[in-house]
C-alpha positions as CSV (number, residue, x, y, z in Angstrom):
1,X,28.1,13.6,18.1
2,X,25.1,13.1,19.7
3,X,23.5,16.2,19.6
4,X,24.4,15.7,15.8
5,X,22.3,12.9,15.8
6,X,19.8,14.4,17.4
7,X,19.1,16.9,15.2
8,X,19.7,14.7,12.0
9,X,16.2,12.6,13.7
10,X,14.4,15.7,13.9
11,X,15.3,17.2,10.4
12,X,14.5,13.7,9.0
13,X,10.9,14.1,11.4
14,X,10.2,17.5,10.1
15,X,10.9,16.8,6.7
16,X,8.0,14.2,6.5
17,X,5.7,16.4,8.3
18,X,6.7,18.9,5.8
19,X,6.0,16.7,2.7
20,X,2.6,15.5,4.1
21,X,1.6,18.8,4.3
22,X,2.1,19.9,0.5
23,X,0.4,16.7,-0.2
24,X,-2.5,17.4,1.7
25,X,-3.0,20.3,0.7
26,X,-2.9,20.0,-3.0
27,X,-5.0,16.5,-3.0
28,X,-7.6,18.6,-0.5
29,X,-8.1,21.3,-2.9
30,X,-8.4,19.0,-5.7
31,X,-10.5,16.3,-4.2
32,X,-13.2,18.3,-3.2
33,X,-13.5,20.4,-6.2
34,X,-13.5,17.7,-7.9
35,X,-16.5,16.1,-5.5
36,X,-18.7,18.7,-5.9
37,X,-18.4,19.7,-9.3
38,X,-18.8,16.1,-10.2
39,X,-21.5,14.9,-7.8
40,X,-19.4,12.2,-5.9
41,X,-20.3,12.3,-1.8
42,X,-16.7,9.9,-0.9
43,X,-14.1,12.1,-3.3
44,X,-15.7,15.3,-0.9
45,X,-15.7,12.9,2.1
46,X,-11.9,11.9,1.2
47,X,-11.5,15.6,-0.2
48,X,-12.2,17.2,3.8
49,X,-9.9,14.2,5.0
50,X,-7.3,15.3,3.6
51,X,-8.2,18.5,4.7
52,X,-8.8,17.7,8.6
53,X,-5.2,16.0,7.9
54,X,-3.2,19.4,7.4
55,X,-4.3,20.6,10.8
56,X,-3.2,17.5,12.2
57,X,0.2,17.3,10.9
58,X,0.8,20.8,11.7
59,X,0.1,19.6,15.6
60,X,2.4,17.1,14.6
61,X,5.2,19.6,13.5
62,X,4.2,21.8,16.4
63,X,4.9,19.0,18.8
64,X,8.1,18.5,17.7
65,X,9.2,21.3,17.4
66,X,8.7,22.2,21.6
67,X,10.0,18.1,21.7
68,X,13.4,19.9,20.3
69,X,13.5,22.3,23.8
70,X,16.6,22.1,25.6
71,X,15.3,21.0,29.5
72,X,14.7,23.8,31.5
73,X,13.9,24.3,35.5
74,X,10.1,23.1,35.6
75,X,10.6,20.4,32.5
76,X,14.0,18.6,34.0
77,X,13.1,15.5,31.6
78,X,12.9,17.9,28.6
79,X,10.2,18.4,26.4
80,X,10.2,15.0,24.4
81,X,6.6,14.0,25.2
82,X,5.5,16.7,22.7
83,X,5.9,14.5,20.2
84,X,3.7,12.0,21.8
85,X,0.9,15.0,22.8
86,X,0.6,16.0,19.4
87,X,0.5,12.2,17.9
88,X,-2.4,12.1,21.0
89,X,-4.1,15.2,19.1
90,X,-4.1,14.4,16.1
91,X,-5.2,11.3,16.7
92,X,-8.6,12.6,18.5
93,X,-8.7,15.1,15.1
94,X,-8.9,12.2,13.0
95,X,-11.7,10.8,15.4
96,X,-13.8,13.0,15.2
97,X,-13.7,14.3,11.3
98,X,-14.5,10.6,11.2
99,X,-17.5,11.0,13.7
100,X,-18.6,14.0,11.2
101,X,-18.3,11.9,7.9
102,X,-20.1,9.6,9.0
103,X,-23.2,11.7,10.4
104,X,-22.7,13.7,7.1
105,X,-22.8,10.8,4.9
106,X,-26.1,8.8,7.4
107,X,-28.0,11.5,6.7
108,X,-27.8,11.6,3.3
109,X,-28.5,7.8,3.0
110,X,-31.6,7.7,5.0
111,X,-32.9,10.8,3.4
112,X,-32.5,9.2,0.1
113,X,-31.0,12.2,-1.8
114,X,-30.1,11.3,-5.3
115,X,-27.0,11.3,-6.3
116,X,-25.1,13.1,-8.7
117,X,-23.4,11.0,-11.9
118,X,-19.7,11.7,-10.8
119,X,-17.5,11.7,-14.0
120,X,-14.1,9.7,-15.2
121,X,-12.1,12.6,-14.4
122,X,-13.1,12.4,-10.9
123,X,-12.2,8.7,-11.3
124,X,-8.6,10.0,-12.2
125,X,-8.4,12.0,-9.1
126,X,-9.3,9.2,-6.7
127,X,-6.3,7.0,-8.0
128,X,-4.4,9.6,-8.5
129,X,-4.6,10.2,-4.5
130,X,-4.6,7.4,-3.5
131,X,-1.4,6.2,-5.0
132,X,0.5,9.6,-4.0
133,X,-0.9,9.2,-0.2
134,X,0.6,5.5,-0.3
135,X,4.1,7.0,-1.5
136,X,3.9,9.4,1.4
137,X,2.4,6.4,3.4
138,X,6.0,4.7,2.6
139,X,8.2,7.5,3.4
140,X,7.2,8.3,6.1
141,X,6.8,5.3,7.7
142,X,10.8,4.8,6.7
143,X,11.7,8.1,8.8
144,X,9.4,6.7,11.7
145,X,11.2,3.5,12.0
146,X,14.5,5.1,11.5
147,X,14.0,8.0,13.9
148,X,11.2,6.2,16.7
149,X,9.1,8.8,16.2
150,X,5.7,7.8,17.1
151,X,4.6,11.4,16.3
152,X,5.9,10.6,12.9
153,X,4.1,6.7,12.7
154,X,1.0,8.7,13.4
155,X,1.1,10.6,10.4
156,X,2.1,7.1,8.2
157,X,-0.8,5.3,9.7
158,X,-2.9,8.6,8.8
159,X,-1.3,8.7,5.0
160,X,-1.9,4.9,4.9
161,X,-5.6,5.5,5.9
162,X,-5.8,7.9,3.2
163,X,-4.6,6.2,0.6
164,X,-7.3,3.3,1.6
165,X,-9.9,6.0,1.9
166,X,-9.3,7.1,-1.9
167,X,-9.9,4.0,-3.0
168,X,-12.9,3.6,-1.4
169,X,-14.2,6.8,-2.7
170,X,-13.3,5.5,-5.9
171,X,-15.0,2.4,-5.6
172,X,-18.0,4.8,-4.8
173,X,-17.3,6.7,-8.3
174,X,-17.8,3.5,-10.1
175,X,-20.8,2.0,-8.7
176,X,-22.8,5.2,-9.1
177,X,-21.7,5.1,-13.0
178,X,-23.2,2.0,-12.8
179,X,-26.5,3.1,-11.2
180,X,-25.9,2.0,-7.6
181,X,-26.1,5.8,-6.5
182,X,-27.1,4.9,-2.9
183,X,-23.8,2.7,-2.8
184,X,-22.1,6.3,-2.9
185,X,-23.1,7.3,0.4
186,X,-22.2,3.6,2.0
187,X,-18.3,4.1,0.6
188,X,-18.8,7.6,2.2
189,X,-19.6,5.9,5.6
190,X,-16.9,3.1,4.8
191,X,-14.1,6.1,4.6
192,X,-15.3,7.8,8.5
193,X,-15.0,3.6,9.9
194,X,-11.4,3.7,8.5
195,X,-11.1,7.1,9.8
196,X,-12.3,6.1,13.2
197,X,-10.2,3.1,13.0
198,X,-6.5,5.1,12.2
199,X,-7.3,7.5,14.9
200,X,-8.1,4.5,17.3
201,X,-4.7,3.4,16.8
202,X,-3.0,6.4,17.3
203,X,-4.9,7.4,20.2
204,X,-4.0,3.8,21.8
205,X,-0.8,4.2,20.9
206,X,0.0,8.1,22.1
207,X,-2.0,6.9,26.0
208,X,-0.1,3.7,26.2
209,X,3.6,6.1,25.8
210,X,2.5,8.7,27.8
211,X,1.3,6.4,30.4
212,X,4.8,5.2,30.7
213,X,3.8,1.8,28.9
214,X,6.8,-0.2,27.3
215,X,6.7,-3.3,25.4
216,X,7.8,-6.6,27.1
217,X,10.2,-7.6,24.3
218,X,12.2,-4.8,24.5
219,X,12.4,-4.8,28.0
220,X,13.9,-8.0,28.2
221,X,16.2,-7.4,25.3
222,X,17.3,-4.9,27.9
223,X,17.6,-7.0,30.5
224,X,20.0,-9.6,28.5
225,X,22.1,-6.9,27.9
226,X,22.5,-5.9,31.1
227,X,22.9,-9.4,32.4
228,X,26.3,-9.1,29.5
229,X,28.1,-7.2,32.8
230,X,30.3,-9.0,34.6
231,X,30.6,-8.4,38.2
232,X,25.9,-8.0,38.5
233,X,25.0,-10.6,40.3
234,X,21.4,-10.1,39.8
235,X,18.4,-7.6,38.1
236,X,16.8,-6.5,40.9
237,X,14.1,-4.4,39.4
238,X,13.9,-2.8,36.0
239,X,12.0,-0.2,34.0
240,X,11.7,1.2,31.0
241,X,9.5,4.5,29.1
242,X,9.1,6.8,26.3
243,X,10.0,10.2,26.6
244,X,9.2,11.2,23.1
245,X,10.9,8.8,20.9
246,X,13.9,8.5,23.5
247,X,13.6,5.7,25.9
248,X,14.5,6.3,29.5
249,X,15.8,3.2,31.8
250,X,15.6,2.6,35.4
251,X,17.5,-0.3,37.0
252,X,18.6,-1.4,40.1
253,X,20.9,-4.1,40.2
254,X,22.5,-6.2,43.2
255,X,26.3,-6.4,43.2
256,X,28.4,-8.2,45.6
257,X,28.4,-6.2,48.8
258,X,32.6,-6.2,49.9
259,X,32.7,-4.3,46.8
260,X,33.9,-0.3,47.4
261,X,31.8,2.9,45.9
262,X,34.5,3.2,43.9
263,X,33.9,-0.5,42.2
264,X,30.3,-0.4,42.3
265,X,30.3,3.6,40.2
266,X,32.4,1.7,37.9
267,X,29.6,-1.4,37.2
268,X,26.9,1.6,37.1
269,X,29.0,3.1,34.3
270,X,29.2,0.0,32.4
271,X,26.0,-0.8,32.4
272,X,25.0,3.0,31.1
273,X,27.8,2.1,28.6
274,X,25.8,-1.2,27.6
275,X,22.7,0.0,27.4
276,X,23.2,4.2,25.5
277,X,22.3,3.9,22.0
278,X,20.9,0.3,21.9
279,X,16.6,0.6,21.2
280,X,16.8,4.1,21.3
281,X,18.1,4.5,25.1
282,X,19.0,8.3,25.8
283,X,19.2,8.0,29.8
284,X,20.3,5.4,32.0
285,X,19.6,5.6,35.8
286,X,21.2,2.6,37.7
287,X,20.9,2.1,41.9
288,X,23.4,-0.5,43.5
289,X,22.3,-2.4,46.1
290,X,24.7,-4.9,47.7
291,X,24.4,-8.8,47.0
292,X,24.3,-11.3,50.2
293,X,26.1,-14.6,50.4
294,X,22.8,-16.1,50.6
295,X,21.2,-14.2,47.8
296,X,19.4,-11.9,49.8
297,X,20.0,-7.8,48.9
298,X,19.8,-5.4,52.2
């Protein structure tokens, strides 16, 4: 039943990685066609986004694809950090096509290059994208939150960003028709700071998992569950991490010490019991240690 589970996360995963893909690279194409025929610097800025964005996602899909790896005799853990390697890549992707549109787009400005009129068909295409990216933006932040894939909340915060970014190159589009040509080339720089900004978060996000950070919430929603057994006497030490979007739980707990192996097994197997399936807990390591009269653990 599990290993049903499993696999309906990943198919659900895959799917949006899939989607964001198509999208990519249609509104890629389009976008900077569309950019250069029509003169406008942030539809090609938002254009090559969206094309630095399909070799992301496919280190995405890559990542969990090795995350789906049964464990083998040098990866006992499995392979589940994949998915949090490639949400680490594409993250420093994003950084630095930002880095480029920006040093693209500063050079321009300074130079003072005129700027082409863009037209309202290129107006069409910016909303256009941007209001497809923000569909994508929604769906797949759905599968993320229903699978706890951070690979997958990568890729929503990157669809978000774009969606944002489209607007801004339309916004662009309009104040050149207006004659505010050299406002072009600002959007342009305003699209690589949200860039910048989207792959901060991921990056931040990707270190702070793979450096086996957990949030402080969670943990002690752990710990009041654990604290449900009857017969623990006390939390002696827990832990918690991110092995892909499973979670991974170390406690050891003090039970009263006249107690047999027998009777202390069976408190290690309730607490596993407690705690598989709640916040996304795949593995549940538990160490007795016996509980003094006086409180003290030996």
């Amino acid at each position: 039943m599990r290993n049903k589970q499993e696999l309906d996360r990943h198919q659900q995963g895959t799917r949006g990685v899939y989607i964001s893909i198509f999208t990519y690279i249609i509104l890629a194409a389009g976008k900077i066609g569309f950019g250069l025929a029509t003169g406008s610097q942030g539809l090609v800025a938002d254009g090559w986004n969206n094309a630095s964005d399909v070799i992301s996602s496919l280190a995405i899909l890559f990542g969990m694809i090795i995350a789906r790896k049964p464990a083998d005799h040098d990866h006992k853990y499995g392979h589940f950090r994949a998915e949090t390697a490639a949400a680490l890549v594409a993250g420093i992707i994003m950084a630095v096509v930002g880095i480029d549109v920006l040093k693209n787009t500063g050079t321009k400005l300074f130079q003072g290059e005129a700027a082409t009129m863009p037209t309202v068909e290129s107006m069409y295409v910016a909303i256009t994208g941007a209001v497809i990216m923000y569909i994508v933006y929604l769906i797949n932040k759905r599968i993320a939150k229903k699978t706890n894939n951070l690979a997958v909340m990568a890729m929503a915060y990157d669809n978000r960003s774009d969606a944002l970014v489209s607007v801004s190159a339309l916004v662009g589009i309009v104040v050149t028709r207006i004659g505010l040509g050299w406002a072009d080339a600002i959007v342009a720089s305003i699209v690589g700071i949200i860039i910048l900004y989207t792959a901060w978060q991921v990056v931040s996000q990707a270190i702070h998992a793979l450096m086996d950070g957990f949030e402080e919430e969670k943990l002690k929603e752990i710990e009041q569950r654990i604290k449900q057994v009857e017969g623990i006497r006390e939390i002696i030490d827990l832990r918690a991490r991110y092995q892909g979007s499973a979670v991974l739980v170390d406690v050891t707990i003090g039970v009263d010490h006249h107690l047999n192996v027998v009777e202390s097994h069976g408190l290690t197997e309730t607490v596993e019991g407690k705690l598989i399936g709640f916040a996304e807990i795949k593995r549940v390591y538990v160490h007795v240690e016996p509980f003094m009269a006086k409180g003290k653990t030996c």
